[in-house]
Structures are given as C-alpha cells and as structure tokens.
SERO-4910 file (N, C-alpha, C, O; in steps of 0.05 Angstrom, whole numbers):
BEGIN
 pado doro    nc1    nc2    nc3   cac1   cac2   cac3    cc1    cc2    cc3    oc1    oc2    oc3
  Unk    A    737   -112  -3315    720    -89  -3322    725    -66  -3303    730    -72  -3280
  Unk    A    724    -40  -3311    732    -21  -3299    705    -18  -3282    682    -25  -3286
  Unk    A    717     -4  -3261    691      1  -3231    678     20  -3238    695     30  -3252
  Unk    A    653     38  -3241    648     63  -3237    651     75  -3211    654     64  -3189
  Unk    A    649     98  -3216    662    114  -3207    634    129  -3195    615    139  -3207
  Unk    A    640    127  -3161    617    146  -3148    627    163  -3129    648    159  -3117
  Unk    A    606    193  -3125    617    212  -3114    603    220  -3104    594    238  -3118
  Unk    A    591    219  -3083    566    236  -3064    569    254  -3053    586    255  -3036
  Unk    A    551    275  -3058    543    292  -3041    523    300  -3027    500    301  -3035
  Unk    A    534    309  -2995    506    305  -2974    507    334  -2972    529    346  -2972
  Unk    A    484    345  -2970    479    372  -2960    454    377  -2953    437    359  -2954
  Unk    A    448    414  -2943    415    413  -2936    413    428  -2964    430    440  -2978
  Unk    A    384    421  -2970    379    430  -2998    383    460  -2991    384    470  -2969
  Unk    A    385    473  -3013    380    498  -3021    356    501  -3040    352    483  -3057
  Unk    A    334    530  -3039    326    532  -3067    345    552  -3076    365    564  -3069
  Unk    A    324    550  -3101    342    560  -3126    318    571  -3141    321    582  -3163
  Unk    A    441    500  -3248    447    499  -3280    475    507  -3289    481    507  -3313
  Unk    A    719    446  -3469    718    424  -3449    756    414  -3448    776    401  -3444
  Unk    A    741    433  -3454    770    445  -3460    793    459  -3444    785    474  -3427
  Unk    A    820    456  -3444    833    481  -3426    837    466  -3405    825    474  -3385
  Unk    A    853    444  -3403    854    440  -3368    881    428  -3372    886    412  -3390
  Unk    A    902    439  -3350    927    429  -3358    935    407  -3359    920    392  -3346
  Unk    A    954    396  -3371    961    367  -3369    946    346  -3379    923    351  -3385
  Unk    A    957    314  -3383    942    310  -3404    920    285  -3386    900    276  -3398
  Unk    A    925    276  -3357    908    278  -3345    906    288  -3316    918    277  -3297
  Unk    A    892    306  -3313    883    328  -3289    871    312  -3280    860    294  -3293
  Unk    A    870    316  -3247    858    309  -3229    834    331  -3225    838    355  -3230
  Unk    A    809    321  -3215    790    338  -3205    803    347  -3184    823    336  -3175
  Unk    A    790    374  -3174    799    394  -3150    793    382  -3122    776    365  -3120
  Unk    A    803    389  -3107    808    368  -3082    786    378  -3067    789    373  -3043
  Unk    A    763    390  -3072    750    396  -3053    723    377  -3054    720    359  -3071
  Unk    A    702    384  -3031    682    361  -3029    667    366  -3049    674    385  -3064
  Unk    A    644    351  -3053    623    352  -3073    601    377  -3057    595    369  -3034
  Unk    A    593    394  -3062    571    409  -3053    550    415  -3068    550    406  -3091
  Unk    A    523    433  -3057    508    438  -3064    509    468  -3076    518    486  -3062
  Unk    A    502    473  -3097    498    508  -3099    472    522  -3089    450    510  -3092
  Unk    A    474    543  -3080    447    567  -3084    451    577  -3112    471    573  -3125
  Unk    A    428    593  -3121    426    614  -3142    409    607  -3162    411    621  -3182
  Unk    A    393    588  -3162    377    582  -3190    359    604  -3193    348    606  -3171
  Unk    A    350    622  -3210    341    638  -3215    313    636  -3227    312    629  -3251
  Unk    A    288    643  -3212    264    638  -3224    255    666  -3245    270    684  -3253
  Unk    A    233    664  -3248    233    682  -3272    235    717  -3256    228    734  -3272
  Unk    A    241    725  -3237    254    748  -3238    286    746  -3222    294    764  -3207
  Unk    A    300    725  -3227    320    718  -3226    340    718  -3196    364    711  -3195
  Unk    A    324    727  -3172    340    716  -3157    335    693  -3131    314    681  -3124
  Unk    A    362    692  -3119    351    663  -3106    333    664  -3097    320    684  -3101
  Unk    A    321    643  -3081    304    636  -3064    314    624  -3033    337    618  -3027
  Unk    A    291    622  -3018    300    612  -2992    306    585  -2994    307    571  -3014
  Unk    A    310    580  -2973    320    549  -2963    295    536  -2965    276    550  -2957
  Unk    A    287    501  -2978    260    483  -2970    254    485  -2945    265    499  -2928
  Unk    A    232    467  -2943    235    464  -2910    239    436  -2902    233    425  -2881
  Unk    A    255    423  -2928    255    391  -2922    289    389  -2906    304    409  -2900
  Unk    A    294    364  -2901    315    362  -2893    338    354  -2915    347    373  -2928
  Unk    A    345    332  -2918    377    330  -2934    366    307  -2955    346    292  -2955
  Unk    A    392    313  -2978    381    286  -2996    414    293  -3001    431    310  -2998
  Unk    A    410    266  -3011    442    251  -3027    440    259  -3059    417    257  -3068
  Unk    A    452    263  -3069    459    263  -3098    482    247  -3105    502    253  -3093
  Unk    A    486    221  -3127    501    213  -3130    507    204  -3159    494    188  -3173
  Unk    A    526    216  -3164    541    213  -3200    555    199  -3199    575    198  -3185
  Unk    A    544    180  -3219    562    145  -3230    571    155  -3256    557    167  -3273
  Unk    A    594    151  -3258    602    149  -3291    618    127  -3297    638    121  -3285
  Unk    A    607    113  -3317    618     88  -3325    635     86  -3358    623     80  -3378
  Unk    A    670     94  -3359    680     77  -3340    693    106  -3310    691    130  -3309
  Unk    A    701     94  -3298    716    108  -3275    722    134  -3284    710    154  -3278
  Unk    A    745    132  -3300    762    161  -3315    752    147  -3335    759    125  -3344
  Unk    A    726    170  -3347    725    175  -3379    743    179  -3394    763    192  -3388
  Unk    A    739    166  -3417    761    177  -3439    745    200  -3463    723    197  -3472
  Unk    A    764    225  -3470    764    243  -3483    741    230  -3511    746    207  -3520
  Unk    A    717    249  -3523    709    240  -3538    690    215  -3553    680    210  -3575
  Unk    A    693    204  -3522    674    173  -3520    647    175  -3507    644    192  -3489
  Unk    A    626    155  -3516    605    156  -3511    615    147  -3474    628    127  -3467
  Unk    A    605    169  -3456    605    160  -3429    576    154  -3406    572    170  -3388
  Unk    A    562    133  -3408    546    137  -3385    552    144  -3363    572    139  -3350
  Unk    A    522    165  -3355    528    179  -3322    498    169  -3315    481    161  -3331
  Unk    A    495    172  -3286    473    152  -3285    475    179  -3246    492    178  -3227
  Unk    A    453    196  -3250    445    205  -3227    434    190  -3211    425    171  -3224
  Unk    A    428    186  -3186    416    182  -3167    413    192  -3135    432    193  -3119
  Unk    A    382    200  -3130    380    226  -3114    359    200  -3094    341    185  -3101
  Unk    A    373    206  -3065    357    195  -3043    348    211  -3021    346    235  -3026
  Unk    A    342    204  -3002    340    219  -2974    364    217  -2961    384    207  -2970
  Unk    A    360    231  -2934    393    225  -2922    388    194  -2912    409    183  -2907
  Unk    A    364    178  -2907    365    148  -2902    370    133  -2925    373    109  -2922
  Unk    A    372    140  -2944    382    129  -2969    357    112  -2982    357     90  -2993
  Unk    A    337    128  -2979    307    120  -2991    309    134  -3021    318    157  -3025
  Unk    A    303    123  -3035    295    139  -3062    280    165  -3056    268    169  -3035
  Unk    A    280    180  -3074    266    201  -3078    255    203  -3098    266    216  -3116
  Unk    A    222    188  -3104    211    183  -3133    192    206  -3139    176    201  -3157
  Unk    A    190    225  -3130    171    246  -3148    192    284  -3150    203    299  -3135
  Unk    A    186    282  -3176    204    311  -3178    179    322  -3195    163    307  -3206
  Unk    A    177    362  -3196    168    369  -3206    174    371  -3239    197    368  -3245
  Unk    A    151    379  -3267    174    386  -3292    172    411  -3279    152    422  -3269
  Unk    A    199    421  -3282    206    444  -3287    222    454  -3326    241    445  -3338
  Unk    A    199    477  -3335    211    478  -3359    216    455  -3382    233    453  -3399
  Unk    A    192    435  -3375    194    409  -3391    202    389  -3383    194    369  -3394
  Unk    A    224    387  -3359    239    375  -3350    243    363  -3316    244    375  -3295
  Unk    A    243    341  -3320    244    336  -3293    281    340  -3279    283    338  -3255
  Unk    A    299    345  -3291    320    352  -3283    341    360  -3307    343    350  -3330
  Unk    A    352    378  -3296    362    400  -3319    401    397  -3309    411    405  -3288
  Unk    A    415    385  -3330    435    380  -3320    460    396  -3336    465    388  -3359
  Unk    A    474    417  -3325    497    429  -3337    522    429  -3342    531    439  -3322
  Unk    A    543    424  -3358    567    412  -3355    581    430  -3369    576    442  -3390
  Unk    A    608    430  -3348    626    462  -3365    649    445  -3351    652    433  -3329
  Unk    A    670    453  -3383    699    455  -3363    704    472  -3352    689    491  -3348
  Unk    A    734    470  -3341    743    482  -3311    742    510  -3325    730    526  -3311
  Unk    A    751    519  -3345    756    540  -3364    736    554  -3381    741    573  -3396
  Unk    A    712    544  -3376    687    546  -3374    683    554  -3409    667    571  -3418
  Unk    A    702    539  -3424    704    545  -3454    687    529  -3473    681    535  -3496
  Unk    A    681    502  -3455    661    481  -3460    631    481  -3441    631    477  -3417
  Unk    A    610    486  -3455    583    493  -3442    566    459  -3452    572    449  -3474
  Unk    A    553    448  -3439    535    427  -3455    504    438  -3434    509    450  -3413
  Unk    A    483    435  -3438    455    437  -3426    440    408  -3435    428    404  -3456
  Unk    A    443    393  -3417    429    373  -3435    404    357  -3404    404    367  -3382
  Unk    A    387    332  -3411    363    328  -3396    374    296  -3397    373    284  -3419
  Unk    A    385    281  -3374    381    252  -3367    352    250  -3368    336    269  -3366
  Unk    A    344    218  -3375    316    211  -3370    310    198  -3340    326    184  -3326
  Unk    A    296    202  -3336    281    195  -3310    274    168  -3311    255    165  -3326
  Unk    A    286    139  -3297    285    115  -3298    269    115  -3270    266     93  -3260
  Unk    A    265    125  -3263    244    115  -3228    260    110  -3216    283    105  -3223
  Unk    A    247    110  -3188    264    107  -3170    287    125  -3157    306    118  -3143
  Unk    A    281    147  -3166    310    176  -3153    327    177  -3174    342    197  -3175
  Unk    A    328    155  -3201    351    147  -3220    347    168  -3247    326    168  -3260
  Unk    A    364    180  -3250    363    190  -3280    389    179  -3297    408    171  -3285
  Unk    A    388    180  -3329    411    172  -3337    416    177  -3362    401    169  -3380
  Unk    A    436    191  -3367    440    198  -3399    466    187  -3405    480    180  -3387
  Unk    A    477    185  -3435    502    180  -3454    516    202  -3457    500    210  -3474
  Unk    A    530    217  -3456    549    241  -3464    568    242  -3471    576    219  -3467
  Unk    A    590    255  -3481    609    262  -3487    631    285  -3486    624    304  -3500
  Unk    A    654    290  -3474    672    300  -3470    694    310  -3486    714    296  -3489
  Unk    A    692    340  -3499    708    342  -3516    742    336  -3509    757    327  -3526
  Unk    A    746    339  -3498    779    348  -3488    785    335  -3455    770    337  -3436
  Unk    A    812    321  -3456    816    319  -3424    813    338  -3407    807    359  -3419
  Unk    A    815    342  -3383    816    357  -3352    790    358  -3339    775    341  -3350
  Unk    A    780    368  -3322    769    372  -3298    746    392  -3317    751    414  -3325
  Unk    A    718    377  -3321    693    387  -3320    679    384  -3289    686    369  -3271
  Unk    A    654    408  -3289    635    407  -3262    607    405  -3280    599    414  -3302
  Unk    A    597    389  -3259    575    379  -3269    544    393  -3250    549    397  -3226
  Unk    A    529    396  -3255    508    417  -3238    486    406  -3249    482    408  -3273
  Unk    A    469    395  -3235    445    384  -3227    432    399  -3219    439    406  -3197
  Unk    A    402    414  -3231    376    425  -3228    351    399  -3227    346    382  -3244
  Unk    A    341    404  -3203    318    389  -3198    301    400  -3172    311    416  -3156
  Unk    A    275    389  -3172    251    389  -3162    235    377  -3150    211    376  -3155
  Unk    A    251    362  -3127    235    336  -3111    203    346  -3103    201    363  -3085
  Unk    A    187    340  -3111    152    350  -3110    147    360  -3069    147    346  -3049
  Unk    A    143    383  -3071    140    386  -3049    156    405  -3031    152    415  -3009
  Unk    A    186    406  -3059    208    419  -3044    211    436  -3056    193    443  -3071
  Unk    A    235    451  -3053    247    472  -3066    259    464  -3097    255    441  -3104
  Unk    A    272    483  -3115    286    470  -3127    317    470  -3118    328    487  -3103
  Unk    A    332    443  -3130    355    437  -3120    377    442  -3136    372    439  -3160
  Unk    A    403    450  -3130    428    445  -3149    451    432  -3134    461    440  -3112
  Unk    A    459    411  -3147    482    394  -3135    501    388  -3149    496    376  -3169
  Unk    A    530    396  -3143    543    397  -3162    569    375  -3162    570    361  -3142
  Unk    A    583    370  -3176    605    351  -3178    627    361  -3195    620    372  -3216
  Unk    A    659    358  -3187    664    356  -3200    681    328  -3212    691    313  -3195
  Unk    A    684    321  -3239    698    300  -3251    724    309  -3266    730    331  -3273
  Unk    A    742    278  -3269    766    290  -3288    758    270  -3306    744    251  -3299
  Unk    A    766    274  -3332    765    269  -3364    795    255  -3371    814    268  -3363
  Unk    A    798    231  -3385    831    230  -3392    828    242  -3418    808    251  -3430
  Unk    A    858    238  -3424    856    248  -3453    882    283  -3458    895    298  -3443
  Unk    A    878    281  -3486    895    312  -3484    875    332  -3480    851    328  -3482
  Unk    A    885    350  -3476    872    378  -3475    892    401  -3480    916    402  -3474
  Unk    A    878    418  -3490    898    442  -3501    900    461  -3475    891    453  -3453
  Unk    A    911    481  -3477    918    500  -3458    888    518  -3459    873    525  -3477
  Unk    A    888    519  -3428    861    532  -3421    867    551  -3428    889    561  -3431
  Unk    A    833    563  -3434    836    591  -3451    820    612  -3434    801    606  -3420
  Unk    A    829    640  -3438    826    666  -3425    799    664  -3413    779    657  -3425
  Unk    A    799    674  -3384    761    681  -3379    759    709  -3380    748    722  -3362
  Unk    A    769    720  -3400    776    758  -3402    738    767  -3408    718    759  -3421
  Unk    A    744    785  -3390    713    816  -3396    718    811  -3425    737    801  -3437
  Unk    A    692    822  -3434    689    831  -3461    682    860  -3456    671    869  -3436
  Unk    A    692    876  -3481    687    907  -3484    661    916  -3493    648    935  -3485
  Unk    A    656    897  -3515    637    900  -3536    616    872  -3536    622    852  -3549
  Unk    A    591    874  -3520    584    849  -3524    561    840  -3546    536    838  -3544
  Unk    A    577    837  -3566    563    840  -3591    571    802  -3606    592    800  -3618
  Unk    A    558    784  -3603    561    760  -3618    554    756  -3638    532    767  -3642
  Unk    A    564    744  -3659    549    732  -3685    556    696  -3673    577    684  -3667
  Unk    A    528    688  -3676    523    657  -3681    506    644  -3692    483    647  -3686
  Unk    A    513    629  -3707    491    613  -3719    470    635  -3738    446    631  -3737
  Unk    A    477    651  -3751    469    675  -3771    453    692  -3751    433    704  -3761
  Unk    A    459    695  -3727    445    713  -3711    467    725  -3705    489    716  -3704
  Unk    A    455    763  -3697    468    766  -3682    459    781  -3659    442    798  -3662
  Unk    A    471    776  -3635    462    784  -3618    478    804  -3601    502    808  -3604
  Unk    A    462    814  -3585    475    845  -3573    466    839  -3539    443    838  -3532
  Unk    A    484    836  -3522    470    838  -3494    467    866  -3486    479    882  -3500
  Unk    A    453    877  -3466    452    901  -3455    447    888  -3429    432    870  -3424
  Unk    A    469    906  -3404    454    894  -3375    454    923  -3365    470    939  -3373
  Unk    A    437    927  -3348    427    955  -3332    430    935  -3304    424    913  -3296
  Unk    A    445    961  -3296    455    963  -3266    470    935  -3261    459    918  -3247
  Unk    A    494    930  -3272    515    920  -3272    532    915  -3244    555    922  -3245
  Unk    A    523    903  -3216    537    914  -3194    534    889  -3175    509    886  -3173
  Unk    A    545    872  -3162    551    854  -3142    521    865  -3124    518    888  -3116
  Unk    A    497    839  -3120    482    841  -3093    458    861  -3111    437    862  -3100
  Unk    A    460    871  -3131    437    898  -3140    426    871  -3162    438    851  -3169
  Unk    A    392    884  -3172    383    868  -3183    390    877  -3214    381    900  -3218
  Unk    A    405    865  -3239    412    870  -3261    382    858  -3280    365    840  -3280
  Unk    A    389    883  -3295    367    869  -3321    382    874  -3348    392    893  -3360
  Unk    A    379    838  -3353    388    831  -3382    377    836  -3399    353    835  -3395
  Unk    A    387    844  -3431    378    847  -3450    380    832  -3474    395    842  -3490
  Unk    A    376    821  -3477    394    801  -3509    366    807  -3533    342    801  -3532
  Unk    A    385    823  -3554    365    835  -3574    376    812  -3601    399    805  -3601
  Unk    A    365    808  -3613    370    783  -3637    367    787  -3667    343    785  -3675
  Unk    A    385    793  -3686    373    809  -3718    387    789  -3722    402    777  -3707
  Unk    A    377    782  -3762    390    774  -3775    418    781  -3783    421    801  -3797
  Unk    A    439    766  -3776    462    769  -3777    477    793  -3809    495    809  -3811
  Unk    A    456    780  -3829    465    793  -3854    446    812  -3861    453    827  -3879
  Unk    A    426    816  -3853    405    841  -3869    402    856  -3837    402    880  -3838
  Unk    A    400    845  -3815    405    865  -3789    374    871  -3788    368    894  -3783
  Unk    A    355    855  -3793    329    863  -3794    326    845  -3764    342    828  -3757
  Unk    A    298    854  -3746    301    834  -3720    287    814  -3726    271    813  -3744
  Unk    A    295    791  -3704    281    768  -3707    260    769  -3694    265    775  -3671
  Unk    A    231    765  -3699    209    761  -3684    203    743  -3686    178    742  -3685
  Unk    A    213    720  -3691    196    694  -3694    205    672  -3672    199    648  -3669
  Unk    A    221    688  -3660    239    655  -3636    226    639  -3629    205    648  -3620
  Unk    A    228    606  -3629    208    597  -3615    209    585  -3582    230    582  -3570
  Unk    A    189    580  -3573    198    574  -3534    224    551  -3538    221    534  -3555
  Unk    A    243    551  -3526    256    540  -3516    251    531  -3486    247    545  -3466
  Unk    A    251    496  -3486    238    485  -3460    219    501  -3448    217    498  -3424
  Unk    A    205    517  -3460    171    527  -3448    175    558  -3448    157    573  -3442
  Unk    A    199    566  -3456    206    595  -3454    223    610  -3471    242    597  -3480
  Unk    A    221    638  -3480    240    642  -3503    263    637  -3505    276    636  -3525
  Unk    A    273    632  -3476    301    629  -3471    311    623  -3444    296    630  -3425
  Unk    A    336    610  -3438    344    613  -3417    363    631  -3413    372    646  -3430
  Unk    A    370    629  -3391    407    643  -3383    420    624  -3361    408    616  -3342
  Unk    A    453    616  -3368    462    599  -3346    484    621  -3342    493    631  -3362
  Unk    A    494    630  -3316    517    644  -3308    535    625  -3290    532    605  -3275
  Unk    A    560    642  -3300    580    620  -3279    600    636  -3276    608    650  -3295
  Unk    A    611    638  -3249    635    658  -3237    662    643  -3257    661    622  -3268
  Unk    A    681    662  -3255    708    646  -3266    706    622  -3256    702    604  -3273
  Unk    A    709    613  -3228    722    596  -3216    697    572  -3210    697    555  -3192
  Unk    A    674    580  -3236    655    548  -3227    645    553  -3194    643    532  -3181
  Unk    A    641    573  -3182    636    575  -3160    609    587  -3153    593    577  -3137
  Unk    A    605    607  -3165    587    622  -3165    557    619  -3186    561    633  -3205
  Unk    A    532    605  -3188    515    590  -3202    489    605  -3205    475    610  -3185
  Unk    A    480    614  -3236    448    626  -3236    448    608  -3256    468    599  -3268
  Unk    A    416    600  -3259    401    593  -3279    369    610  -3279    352    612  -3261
  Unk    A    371    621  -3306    354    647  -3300    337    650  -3323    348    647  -3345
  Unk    A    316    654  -3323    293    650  -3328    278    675  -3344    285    697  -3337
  Unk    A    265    672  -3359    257    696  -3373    241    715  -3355    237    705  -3333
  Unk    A    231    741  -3357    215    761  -3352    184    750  -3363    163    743  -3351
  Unk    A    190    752  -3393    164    747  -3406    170    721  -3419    180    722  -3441
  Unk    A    165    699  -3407    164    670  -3429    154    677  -3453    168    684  -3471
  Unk    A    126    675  -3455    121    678  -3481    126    695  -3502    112    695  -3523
  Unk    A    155    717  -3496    163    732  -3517    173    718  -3546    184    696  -3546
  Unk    A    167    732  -3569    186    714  -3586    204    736  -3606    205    734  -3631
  Unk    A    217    756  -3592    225    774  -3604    225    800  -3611    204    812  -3612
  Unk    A    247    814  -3617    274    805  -3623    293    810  -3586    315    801  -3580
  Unk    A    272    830  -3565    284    823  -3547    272    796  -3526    253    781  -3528
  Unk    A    290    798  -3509    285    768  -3492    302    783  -3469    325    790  -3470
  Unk    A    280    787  -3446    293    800  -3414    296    785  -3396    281    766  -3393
  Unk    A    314    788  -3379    315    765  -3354    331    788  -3334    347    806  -3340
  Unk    A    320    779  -3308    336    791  -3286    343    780  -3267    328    764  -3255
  Unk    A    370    787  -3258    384    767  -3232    394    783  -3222    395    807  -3225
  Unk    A    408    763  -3203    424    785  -3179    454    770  -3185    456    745  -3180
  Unk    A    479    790  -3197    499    776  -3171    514    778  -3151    522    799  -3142
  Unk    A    522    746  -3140    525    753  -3110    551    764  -3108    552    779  -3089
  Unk    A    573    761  -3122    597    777  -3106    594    793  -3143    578    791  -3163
  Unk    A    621    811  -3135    636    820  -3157    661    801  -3162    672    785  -3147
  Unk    A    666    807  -3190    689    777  -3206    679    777  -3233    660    792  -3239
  Unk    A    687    766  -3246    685    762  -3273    665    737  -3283    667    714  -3274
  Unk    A    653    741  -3296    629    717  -3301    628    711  -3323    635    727  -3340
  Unk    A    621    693  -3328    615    678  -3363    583    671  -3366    575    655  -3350
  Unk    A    568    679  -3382    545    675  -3384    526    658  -3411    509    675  -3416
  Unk    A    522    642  -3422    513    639  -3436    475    641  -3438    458    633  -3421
  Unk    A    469    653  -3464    441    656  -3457    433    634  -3490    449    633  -3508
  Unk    A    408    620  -3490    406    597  -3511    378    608  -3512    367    618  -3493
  Unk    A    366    603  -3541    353    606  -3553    337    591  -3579    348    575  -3593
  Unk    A    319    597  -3580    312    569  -3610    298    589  -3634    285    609  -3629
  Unk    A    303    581  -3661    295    595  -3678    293    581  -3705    313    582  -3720
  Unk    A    273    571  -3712    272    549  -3736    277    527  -3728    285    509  -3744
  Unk    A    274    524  -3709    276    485  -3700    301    484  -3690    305    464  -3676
  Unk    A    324    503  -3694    354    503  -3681    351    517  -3652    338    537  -3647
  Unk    A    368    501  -3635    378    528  -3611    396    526  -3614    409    506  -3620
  Unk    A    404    558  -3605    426    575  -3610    444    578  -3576    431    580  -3554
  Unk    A    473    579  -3578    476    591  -3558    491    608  -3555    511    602  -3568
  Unk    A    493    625  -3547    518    662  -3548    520    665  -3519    507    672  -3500
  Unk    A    550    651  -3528    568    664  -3497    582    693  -3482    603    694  -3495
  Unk    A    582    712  -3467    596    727  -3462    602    731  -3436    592    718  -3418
  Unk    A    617    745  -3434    643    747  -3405    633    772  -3398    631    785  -3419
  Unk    A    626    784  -3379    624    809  -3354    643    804  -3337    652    782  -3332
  Unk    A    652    833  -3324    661    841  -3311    645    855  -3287    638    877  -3294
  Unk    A    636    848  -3254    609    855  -3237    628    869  -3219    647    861  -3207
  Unk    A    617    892  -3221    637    911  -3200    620    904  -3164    597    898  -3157
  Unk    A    639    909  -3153    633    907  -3125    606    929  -3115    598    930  -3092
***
C-alpha cells in the first residue's frame, strides 16, 4: 500500500485563502512549506501578528503522488509547536477552516471546507483536474488567536496541458454562468488601499441583479493571488448583507506584479465564480 504523504510546516502564526504545469509529472517547487500574511477582514487589509506562539500544520494526502482526476483524501492536522492538538477554532464565515487550492498557473481555482473531526484534524475527498504542482492554503481560527494561513505546496501525476497565460486584462468585463459582471477598482497601486467593485446584470436583458444571496454569511467573497502563488488576500465584503447588483470589498496590495483574482458569489441556490487578472502598479 502506498505511504501518505506528509509535509509540515512550522512557523509563527500570522493574522490575516489545475491545469498548466509542465511535464507529465512535475515535481512541487523546492522550497519549504510556509505560512502566508494577508487574509483580508471586511475592510481588507492585513492584520497584526497573534500573540500566541507557533503551531504545526500538517497535509496528508493519501495516496503519496495523487493521481489526475481521482477521488484523493487530504486529511489536515494543526498542533502546537509540542505537538498537542489544537481542538478549538473559531467559525469564521460558517466555517471552521476555509481551504484554497490553485494550480501553479493559477488556471484551476477550487474553495472548498474539510470537516472538522476533533482533535486539530480536518478532512475532505477532492479532486485534481490535470497533472503538475497545485498550492494548497489553509484559512483558520484557533479560538483565542489570530486568523491563520498555511500553505503547501503538492505535485499531481498525470498529463497536463501547457500552462496558460497569467496576462492583465484590458477590459474587465466577464460573462458567467448568465451573469455578467463588470469589476471596477479605484486606486489601483502597490501598499494604497484599493476599492473593488463587482456590479452583476443579467447576462441577456442587462437588467441588475438584486437578489444575490449570502454566500458563507456574506454576499461574496474575494480570493487574490500574485502570479507566482506568492502573494495571498482573502477579502471580505464592505457590506455583508448587500444583495445587489453591487458587492464592495477593499484591500491593500503588497507589492506591484500582476494578480489573478477571483471574486464568488451565489444567486438562486448556485455560486458563481468570475476570474480576472490586474496589473498593480508600483
């Protein structure tokens, strides 16, 4: 039977969220497992450091090297640095931990919620469209602390097509899922605080949507990610209880570079998600 596969990472917390990878199996990137800053509360930028000391984060996936497409258990587990469990987290947003997974190419987005088995343990089933090197980002809330992001990355076997462009967009105008949406960001600039816009009409009559409903406790989220999976917001509405047709959020980011953003939404029992690419001037 194949071993799973564990990868820890030790750090001090921070407060604070498949395609395209060459070859047909990629190795994850040689660097350590770390923690991110940047989770974004509802006026979107970071926060300070807890005042606790260190915890472990540790991602099991069974088997070792997933295969492309297959049901894969991952099985979190979050301790102290003595290797004590860590059994109480806050919900945040419905959730006691909010887990993000993108390939390297950031062309594959998933947002999905392990369940909470006690004991520090969470554990969900998932799936992997395409071989290469996904990062995996862990949002949580040990009761008492800050919130946390811990990240990993994994490789996937399997084929995979040729990674695809992380190009600016000109025009950020989406149609998905019979919506369409329009972002607007004011004051666009590395370190300054930006305010998002995402306005939402029916795709074919262009009339607006007022009816959105909360998504995990709020009209919406936003997850950002630098090209290089480096750079991490999860960002939070202005007004939760909006339901339309706009939905505001504000963040900061930290350098200038090119970013990929996806912002998700619910509307008739579906959520929606509309991705677009910025360009953050220095």
């Amino acid at each position: 039977m194949k071993k799973a596969a564990i990868a820890t990472l030790l750090g001090t917390a921070l407060l604070l969220s498949a395609c395209g990878q060459q070859g047909k199996e990629a190795s994850a990137p040689k660097e350590a497992p770390k923690e991110e800053a940047g989770h974004g509360n509802h006026g979107g930028g970071a926060s300070e450091a807890p005042k606790s000391a260190e915890v472990v984060t540790t991602f099991k996936l069974t088997p070792e090297k997933p295969q492309t497409r297959s049901d894969t258990p991952l099985t979190i587990q979050i301790t102290d640095k003595n290797n004590k469990p860590v059994e109480n987290f806050d919900i945040t947003h419905e959730k006691k931990l909010h887990l993000i997974v993108v390939s390297k190419d950031l062309s594959f987005f998933n947002h999905i919620h392990p369940d909470y088995k006690g004991g520090g343990r969470f554990d969900i089933t998932t799936q992997f469209p395409g071989g290469g090197d996904y990062k995996l980002l862990a949002d949580f809330v040990p009761t008492g602390q800050g919130t946390m992001t811990q990240t990993q990355w994994i490789s996937v076997q399997g084929d995979a097509p040729a990674a695809a462009a992380i190009e600016p967009e000109s025009t950020l105008v989406k149609t998905v899922d019979g919506k369409e949406v329009t972002l607007a960001i004011d004051h666009l600039m590395a370190g300054m605080d930006a305010n998002l816009t995402f306005t939402i009409r029916d795709a074919a009559s262009k009339q607006p949507v007022t009816n959105l409903q909360p998504y995990l406790g709020a009209v919406g989220h936003v997850v950002i990610l630098s090209a290089d999976a480096e750079q991490y917001l999860h960002v939070h509405p202005m007004e939760e209880k909006a339901s339309g047709p706009d939905a505001k959020f504000m963040t900061k980011f930290p350098k200038s570079g090119v970013y990929k953003l996806w912002g998700q939404f619910q509307h008739e029992g579906k959520v929606f998600t509309v991705p677009f690419v910025v360009k953050v001037p220095a």
